[in-house]
GUSELO-657319 format. One record per atom (N, C-alpha, C, O): residue in three letters; x, y, z. Coordinates in steps of 0.02 Angstrom, whole numbers, plus 50000, padded with zeros to 5 digits. Layout:
<atoms>
res, c1, c2, c3
ALA, X, Y, Z
...
</atoms>
This chain:
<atoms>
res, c1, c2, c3
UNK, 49700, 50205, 49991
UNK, 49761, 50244, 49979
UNK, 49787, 50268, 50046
UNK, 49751, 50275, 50095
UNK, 49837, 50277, 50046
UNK, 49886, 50291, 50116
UNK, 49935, 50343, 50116
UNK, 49954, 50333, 50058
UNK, 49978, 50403, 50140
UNK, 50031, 50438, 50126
UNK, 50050, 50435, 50206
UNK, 50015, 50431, 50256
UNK, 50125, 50438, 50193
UNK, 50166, 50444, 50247
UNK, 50217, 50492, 50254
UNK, 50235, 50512, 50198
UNK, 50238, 50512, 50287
UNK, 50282, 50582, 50298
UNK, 50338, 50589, 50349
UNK, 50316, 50613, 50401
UNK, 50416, 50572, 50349
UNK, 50440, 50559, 50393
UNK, 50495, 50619, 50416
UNK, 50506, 50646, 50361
UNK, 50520, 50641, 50446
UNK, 50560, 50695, 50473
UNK, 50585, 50716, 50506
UNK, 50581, 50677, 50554
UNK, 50627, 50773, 50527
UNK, 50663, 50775, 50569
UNK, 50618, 50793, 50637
UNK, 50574, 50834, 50623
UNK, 50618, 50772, 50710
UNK, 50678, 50772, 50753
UNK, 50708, 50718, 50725
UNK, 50769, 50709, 50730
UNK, 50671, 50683, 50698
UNK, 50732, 50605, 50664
UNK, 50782, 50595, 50619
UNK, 50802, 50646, 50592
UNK, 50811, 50541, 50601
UNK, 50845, 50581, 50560
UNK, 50849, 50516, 50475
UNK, 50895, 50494, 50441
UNK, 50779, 50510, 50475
UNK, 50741, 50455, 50411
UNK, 50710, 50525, 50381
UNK, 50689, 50551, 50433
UNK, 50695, 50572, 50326
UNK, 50653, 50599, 50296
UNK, 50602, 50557, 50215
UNK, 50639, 50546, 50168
UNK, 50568, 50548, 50210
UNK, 50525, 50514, 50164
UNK, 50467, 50564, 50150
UNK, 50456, 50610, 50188
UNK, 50427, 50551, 50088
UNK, 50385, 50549, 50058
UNK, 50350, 50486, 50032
UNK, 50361, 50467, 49975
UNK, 50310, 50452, 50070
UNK, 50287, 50374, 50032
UNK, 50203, 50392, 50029
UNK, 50171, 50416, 50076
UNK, 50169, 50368, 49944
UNK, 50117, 50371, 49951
UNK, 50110, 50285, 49911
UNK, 50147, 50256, 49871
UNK, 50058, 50267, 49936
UNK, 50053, 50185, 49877
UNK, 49964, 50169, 49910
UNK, 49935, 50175, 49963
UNK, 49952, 50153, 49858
UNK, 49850, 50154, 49848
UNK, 49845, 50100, 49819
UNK, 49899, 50071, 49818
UNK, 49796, 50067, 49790
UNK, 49758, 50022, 49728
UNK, 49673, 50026, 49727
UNK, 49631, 50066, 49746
UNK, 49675, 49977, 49701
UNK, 49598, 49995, 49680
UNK, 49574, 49903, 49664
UNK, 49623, 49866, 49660
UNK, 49513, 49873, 49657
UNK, 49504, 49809, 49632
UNK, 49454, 49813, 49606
UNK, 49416, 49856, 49630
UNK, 49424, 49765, 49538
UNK, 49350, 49779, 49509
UNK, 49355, 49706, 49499
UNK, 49402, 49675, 49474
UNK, 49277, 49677, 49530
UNK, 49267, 49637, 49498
UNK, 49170, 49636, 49497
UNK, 49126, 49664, 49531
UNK, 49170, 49588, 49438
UNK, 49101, 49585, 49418
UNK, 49081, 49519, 49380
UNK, 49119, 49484, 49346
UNK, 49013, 49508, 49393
UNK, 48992, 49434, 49348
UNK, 48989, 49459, 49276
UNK, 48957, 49510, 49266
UNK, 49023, 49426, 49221
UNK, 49004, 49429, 49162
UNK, 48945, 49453, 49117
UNK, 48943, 49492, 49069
UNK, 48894, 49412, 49153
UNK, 48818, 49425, 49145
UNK, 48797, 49489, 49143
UNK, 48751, 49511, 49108
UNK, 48842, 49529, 49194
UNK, 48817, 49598, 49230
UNK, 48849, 49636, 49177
UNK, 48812, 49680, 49157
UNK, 48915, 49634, 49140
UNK, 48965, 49679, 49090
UNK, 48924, 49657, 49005
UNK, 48909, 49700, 48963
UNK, 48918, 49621, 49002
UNK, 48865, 49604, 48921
UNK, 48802, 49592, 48926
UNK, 48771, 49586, 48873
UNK, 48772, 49587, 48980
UNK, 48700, 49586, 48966
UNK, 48689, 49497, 48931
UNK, 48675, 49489, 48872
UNK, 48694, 49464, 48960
UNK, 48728, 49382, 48909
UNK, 48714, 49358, 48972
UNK, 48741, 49372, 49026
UNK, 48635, 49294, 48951
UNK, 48651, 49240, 49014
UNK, 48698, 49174, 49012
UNK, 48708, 49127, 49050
UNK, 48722, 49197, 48942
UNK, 48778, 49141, 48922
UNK, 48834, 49135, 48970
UNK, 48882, 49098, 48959
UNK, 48828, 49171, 49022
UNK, 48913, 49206, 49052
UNK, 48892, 49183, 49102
UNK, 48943, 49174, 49136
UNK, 48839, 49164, 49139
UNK, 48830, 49141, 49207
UNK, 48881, 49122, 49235
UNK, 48928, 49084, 49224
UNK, 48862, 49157, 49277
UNK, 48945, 49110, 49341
UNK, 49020, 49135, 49321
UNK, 49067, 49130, 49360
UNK, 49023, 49148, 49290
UNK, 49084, 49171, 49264
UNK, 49098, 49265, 49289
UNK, 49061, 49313, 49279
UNK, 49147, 49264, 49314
UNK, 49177, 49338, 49339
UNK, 49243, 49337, 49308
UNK, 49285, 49294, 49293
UNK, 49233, 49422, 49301
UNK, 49266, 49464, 49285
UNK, 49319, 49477, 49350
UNK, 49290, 49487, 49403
UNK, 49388, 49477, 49352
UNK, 49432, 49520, 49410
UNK, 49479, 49541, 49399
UNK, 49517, 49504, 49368
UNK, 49509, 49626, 49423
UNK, 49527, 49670, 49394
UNK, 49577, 49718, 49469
UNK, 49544, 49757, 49504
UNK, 49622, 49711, 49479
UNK, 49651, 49753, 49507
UNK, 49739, 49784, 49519
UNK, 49783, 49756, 49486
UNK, 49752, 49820, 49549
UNK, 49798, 49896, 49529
UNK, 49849, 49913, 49582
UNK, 49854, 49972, 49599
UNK, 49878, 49881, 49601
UNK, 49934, 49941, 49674
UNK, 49970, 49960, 49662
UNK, 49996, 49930, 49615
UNK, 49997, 50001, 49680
UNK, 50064, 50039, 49669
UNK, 50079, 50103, 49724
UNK, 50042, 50137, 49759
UNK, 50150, 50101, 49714
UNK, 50176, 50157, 49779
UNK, 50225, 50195, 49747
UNK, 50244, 50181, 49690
UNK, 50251, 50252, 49787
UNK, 50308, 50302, 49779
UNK, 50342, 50303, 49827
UNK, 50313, 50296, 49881
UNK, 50409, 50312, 49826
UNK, 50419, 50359, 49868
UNK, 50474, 50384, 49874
UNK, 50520, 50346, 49860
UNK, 50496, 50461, 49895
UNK, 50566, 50494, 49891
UNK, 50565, 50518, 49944
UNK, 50520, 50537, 49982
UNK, 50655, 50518, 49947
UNK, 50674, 50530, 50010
UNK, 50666, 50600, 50013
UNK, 50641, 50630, 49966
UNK, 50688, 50633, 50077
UNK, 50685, 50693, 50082
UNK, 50737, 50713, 50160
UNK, 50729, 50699, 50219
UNK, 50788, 50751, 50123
UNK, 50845, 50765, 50177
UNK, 50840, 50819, 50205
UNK, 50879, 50824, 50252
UNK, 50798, 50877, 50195
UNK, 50778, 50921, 50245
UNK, 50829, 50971, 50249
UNK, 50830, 50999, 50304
UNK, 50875, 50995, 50202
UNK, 50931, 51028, 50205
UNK, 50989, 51006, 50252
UNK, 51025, 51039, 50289
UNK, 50985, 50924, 50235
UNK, 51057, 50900, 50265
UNK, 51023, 50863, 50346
UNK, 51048, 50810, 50365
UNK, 50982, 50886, 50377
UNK, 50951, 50857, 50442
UNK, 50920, 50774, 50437
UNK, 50915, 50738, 50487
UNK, 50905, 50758, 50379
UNK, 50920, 50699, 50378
UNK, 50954, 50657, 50341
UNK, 51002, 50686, 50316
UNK, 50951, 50603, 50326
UNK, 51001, 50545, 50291
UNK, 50985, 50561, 50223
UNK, 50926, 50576, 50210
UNK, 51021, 50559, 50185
UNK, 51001, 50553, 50089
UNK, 50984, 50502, 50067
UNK, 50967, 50504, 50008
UNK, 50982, 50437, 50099
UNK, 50953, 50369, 50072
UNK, 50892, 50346, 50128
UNK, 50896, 50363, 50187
UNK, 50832, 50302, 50098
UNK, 50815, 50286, 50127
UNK, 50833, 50209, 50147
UNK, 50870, 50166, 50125
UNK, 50773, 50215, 50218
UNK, 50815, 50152, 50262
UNK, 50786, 50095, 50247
UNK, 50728, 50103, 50229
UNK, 50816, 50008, 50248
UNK, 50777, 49966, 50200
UNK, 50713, 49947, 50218
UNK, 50673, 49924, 50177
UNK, 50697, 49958, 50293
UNK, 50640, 49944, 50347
UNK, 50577, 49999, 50311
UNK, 50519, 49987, 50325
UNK, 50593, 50060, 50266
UNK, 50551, 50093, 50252
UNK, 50535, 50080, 50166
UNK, 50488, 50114, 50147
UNK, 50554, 50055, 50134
UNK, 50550, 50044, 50077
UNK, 50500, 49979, 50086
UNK, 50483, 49944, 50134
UNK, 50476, 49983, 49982
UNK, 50417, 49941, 49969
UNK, 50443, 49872, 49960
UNK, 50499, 49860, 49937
UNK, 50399, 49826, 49979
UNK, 50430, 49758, 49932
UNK, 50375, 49718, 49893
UNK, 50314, 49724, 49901
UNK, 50405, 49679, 49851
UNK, 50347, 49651, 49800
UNK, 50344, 49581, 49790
UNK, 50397, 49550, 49799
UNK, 50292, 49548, 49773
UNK, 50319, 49484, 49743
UNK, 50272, 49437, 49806
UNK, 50271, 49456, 49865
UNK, 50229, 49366, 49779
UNK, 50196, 49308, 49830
UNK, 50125, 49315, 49815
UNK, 50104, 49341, 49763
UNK, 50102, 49301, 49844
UNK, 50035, 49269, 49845
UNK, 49989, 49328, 49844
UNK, 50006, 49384, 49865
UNK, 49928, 49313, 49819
UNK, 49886, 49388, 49821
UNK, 49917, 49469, 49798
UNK, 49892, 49523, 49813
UNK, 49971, 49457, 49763
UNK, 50006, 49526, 49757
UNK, 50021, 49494, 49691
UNK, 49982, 49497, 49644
UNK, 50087, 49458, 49689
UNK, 50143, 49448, 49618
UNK, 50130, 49382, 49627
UNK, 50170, 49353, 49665
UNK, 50077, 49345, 49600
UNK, 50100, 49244, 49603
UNK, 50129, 49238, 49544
UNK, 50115, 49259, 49488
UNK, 50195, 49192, 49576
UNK, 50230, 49166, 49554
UNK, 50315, 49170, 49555
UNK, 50366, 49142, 49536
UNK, 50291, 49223, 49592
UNK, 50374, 49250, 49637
UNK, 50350, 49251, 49717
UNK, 50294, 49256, 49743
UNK, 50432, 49242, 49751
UNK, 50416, 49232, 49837
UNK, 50409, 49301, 49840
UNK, 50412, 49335, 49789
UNK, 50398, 49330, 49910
UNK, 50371, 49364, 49947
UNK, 50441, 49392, 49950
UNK, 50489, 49369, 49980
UNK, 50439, 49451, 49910
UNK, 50498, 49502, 49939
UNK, 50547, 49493, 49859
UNK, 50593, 49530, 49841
UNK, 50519, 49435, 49824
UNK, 50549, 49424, 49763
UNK, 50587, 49450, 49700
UNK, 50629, 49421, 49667
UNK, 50561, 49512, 49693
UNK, 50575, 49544, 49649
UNK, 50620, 49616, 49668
UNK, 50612, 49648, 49720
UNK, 50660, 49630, 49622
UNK, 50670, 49702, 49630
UNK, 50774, 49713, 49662
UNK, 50823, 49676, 49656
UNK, 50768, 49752, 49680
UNK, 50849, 49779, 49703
UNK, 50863, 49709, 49735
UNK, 50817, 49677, 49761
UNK, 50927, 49685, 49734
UNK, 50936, 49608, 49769
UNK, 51034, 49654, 49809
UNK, 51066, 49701, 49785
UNK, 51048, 49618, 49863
UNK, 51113, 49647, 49868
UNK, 51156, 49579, 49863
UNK, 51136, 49522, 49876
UNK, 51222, 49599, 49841
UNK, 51263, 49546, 49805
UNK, 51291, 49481, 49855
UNK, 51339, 49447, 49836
UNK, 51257, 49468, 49921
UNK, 51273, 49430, 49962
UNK, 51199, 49416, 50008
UNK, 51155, 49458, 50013
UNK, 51196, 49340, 50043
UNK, 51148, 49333, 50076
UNK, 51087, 49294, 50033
UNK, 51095, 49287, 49972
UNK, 51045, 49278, 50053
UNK, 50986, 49258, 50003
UNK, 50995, 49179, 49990
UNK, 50969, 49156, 49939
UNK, 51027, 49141, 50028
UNK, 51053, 49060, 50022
UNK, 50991, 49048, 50003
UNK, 51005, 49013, 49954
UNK, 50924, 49050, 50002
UNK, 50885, 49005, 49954
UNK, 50847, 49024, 49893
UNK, 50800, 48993, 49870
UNK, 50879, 49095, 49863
UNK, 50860, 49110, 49808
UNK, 50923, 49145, 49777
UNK, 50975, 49159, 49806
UNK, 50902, 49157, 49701
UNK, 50974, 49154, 49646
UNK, 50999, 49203, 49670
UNK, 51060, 49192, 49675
UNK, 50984, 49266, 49692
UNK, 51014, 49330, 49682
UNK, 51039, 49319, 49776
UNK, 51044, 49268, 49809
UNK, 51049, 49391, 49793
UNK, 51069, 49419, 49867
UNK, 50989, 49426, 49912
UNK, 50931, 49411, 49899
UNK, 51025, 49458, 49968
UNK, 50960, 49480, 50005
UNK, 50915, 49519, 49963
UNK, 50935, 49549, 49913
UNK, 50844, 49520, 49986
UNK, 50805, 49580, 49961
UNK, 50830, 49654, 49990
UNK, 50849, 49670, 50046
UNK, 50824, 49688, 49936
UNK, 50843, 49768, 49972
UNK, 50788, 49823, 49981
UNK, 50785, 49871, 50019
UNK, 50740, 49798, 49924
UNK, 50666, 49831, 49918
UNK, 50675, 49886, 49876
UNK, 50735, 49894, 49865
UNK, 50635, 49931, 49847
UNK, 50624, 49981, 49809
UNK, 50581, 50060, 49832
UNK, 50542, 50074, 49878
UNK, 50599, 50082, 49801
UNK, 50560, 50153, 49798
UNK, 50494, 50172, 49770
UNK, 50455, 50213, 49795
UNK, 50483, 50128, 49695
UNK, 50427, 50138, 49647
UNK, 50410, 50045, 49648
UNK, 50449, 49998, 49651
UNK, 50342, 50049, 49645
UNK, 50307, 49979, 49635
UNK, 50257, 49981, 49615
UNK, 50214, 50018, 49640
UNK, 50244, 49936, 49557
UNK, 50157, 49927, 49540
UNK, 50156, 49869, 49530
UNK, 50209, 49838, 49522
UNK, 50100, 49841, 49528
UNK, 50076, 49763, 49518
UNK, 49995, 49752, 49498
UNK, 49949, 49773, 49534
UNK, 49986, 49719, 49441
UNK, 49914, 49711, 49418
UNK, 49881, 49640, 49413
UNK, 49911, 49586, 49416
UNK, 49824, 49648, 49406
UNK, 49820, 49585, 49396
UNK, 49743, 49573, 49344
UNK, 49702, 49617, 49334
UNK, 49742, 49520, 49324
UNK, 49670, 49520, 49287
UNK, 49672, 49426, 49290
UNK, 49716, 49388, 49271
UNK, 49592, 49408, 49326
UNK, 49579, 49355, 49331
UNK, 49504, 49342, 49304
UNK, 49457, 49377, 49321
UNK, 49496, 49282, 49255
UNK, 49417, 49255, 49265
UNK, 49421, 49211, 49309
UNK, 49471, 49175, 49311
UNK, 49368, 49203, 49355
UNK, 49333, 49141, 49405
UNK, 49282, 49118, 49358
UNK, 49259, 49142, 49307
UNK, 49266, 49048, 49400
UNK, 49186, 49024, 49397
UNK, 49182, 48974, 49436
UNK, 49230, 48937, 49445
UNK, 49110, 48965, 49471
UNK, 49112, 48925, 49528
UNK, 49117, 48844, 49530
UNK, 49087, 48805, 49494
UNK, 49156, 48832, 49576
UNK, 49184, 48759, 49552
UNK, 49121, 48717, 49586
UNK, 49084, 48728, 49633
UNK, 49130, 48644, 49520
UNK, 49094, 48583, 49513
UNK, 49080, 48555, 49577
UNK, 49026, 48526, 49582
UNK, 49120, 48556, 49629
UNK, 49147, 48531, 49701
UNK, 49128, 48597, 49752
UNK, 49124, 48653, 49726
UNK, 49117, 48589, 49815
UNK, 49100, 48623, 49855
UNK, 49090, 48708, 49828
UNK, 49116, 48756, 49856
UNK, 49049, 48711, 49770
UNK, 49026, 48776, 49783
UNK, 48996, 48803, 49823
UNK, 49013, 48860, 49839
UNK, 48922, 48758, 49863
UNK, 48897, 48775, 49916
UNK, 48942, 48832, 49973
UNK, 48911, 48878, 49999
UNK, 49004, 48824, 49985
UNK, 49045, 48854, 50009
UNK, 49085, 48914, 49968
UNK, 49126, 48953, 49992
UNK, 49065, 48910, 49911
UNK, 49088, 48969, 49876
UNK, 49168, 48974, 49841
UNK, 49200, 49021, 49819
UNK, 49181, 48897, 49849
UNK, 49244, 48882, 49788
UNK, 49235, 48901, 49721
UNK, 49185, 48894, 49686
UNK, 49313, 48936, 49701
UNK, 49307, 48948, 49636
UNK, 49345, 48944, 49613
UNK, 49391, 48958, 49651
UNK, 49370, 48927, 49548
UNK, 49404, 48925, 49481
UNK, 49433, 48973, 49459
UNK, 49393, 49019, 49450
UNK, 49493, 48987, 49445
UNK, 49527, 49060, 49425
UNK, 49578, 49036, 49368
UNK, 49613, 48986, 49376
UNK, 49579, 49072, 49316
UNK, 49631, 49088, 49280
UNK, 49668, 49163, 49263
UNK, 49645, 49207, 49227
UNK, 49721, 49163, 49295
UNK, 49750, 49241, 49269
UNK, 49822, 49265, 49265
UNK, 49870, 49237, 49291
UNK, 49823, 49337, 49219
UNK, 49915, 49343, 49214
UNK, 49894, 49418, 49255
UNK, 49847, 49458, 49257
UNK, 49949, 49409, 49281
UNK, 49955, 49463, 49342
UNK, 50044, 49484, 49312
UNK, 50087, 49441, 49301
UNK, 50055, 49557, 49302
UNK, 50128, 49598, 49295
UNK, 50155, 49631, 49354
UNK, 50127, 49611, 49405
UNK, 50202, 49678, 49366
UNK, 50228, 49691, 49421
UNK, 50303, 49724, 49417
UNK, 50346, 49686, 49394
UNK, 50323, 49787, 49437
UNK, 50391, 49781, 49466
UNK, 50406, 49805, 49524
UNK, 50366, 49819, 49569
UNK, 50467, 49811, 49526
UNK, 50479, 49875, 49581
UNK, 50546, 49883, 49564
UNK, 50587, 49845, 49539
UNK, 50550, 49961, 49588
UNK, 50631, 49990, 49563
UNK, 50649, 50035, 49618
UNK, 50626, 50029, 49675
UNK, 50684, 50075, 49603
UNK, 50717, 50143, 49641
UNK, 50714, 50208, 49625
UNK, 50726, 50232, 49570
UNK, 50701, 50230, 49665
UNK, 50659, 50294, 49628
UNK, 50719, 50346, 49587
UNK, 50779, 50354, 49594
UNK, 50665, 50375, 49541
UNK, 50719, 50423, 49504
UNK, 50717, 50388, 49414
UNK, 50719, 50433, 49373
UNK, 50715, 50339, 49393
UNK, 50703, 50302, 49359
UNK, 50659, 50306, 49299
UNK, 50599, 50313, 49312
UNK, 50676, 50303, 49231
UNK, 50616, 50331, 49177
UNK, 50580, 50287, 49163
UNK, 50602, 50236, 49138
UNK, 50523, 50296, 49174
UNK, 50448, 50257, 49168
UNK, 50459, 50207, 49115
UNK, 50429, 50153, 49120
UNK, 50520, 50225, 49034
UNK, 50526, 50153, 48988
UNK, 50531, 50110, 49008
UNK, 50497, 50061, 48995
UNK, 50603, 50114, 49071
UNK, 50653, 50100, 49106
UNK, 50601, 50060, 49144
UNK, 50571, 50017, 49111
UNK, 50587, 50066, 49208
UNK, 50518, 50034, 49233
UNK, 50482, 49988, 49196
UNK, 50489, 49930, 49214
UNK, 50449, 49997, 49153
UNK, 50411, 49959, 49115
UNK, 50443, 49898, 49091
UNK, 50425, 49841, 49105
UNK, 50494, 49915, 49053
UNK, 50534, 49850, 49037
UNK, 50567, 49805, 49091
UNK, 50601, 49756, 49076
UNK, 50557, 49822, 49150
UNK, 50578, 49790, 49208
UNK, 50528, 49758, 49203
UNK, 50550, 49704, 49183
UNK, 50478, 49753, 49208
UNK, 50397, 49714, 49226
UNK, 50408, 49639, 49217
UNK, 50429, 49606, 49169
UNK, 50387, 49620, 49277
UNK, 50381, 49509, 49272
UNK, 50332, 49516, 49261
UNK, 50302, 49566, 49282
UNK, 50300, 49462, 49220
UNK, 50233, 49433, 49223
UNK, 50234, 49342, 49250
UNK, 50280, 49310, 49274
UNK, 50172, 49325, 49238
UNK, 50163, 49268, 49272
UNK, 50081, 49255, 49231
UNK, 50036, 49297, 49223
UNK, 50082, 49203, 49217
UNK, 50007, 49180, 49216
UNK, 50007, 49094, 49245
UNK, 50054, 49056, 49254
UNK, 49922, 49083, 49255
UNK, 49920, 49031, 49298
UNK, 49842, 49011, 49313
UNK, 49794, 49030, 49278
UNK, 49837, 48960, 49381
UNK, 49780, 48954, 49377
UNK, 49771, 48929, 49451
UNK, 49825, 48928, 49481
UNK, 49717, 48909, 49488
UNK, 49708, 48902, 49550
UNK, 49635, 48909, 49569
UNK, 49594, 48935, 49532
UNK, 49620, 48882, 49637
UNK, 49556, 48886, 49657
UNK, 49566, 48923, 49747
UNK, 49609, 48917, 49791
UNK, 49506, 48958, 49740
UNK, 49493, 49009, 49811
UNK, 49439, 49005, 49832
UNK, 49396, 48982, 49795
UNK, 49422, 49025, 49896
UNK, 49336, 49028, 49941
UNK, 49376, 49104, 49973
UNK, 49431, 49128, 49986
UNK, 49298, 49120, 49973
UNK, 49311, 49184, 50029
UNK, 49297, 49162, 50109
UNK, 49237, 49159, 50120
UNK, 49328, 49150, 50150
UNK, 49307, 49154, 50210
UNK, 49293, 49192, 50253
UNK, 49316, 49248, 50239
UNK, 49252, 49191, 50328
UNK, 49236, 49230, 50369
UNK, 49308, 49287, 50382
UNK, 49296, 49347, 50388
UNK, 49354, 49271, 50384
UNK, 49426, 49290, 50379
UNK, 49438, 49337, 50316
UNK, 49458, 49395, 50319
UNK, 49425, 49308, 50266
UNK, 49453, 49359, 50202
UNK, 49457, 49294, 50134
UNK, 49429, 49240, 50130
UNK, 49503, 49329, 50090
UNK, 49514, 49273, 50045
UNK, 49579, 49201, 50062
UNK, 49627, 49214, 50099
UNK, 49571, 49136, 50034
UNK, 49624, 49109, 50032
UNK, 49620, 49072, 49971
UNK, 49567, 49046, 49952
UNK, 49682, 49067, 49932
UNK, 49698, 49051, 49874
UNK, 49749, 48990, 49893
UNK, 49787, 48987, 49942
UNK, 49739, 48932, 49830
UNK, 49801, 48887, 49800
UNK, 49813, 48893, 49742
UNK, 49764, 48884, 49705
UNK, 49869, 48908, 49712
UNK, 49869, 48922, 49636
UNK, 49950, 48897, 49624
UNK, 49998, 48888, 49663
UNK, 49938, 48892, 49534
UNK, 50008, 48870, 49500
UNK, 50017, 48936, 49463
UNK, 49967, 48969, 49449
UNK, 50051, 48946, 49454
UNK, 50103, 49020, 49426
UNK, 50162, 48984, 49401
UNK, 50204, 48948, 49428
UNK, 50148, 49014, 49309
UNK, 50213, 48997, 49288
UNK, 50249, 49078, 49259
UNK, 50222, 49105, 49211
UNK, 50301, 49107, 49287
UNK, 50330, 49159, 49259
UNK, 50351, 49163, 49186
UNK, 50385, 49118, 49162
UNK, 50335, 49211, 49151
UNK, 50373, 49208, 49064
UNK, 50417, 49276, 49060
UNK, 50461, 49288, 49018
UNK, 50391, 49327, 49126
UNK, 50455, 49375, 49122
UNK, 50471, 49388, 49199
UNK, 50436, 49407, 49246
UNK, 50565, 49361, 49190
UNK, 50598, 49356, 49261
UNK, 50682, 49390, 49246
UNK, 50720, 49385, 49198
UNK, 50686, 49417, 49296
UNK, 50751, 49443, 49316
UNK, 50797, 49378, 49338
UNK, 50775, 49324, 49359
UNK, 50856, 49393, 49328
UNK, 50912, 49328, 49349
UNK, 50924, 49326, 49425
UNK, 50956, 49283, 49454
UNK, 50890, 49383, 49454
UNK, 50926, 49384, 49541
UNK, 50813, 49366, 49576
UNK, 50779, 49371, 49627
UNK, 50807, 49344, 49507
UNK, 50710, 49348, 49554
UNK, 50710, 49287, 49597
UNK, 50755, 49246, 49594
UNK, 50669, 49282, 49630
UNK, 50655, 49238, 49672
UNK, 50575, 49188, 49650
UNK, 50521, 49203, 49677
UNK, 50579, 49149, 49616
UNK, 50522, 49133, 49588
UNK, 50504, 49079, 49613
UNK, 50541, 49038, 49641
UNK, 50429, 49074, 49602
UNK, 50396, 49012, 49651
UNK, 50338, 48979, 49608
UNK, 50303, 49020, 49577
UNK, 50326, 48932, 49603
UNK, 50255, 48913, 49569
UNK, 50197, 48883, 49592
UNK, 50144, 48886, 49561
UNK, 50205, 48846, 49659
UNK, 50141, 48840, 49688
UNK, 50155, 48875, 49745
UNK, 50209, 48882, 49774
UNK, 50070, 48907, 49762
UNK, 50068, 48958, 49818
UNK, 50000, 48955, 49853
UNK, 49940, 48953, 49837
UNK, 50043, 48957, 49918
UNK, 49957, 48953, 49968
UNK, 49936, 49034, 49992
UNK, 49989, 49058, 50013
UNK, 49899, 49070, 49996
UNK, 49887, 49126, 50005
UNK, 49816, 49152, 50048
UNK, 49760, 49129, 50037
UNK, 49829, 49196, 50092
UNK, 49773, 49218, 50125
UNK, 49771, 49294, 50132
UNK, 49817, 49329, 50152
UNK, 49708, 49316, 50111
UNK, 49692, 49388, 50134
UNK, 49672, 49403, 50184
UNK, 49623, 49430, 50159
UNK, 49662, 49414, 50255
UNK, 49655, 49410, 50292
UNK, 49614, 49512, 50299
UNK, 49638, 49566, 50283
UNK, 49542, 49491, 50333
UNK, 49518, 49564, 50349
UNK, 49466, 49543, 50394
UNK, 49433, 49491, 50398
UNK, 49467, 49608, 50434
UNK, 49442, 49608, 50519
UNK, 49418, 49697, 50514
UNK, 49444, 49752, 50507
UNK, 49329, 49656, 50524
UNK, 49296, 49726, 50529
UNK, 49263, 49714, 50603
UNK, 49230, 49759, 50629
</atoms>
């Protein structure tokens, strides 16, 4: 989890907090079942806030687009591009339906996947995934129905290794809930990248 705090001598004021969480586990381990071998459980959560804050007029009343969230690509939303979803502005964006991305205020994105280790280079720790992962993002101020019924989903399937690097994924994503200005994608190469 992260919070950020922006203010005057400047003249950007914000409130941004955005966290998640991930669970995953072997089957075997959640039922007690050696029927489940190999087979995992995966489970995870992000989401952010954030409102502006004008400071009694010392700073701007909107925030700026460089500080706002964006959503949507690989390891986050598969099956939408990177920046895909959410506020679009009515010009710009030549290779997707809507305008430029403008980004949002409020974002969450979930996901739930089974693995199991593939027939082919498991030795290396390839695996098998099937999963539907949801998601939006909006502007803050907005009633949580309101939000909700915004939500894309996507389900799909793909294979990943963890490397010395982090994760990298190939997967197909087919969307069943999309906005007319989304930016949607169905095959995706993806890397998590972490450095301890």
């Amino acid at each position: 989890m992260k919070t950020e705090i922006a203010g005057p001598p400047g003249d950007t004021g914000f409130f941004k907090a955005e966290g998640g969480f991930a669970f995953h586990s072997p089957l075997s381990n959640l039922f007690k079942n050696t029927s489940t071998s190999g087979l995992a459980l995966h489970t995870s959560f992000h989401g952010g806030v954030m409102k502006t804050l004008n400071y009694g007029g010392l700073c701007n009343t909107s925030s700026c687009i460089s500080d706002r969230f964006f959503a949507g690509g690989p390891l986050l939303l598969r099956g939408f591009q990177p920046a895909g979803i959410g506020p679009r502005a009515n010009s710009g964006g030549r290779s997707v339906p809507g305008g430029d991305a403008l980004g949002g205020e409020v974002y969450y994105t979930t996901n739930v996947a089974l693995s199991i280790p593939s027939p082919i280079f498991s030795d290396i720790g390839v695996r098998w995934f099937g999963f539907v992962n949801a998601g939006t993002l909006s502007g803050y101020g907005i009633p949580v129905g309101t939000l909700m019924k915004s939500t894309r989903m996507s389900v799909g399937g793909g294979a990943c290794f963890a490397s010395p690097f982090g994760r990298v994924e190939a997967t197909y994503a087919v969307p069943l809930r999309y906005g007319p200005k989304d930016a949607r994608k169905s095959f995706q190469f993806g890397f998590g990248f972490s450095f301890n």
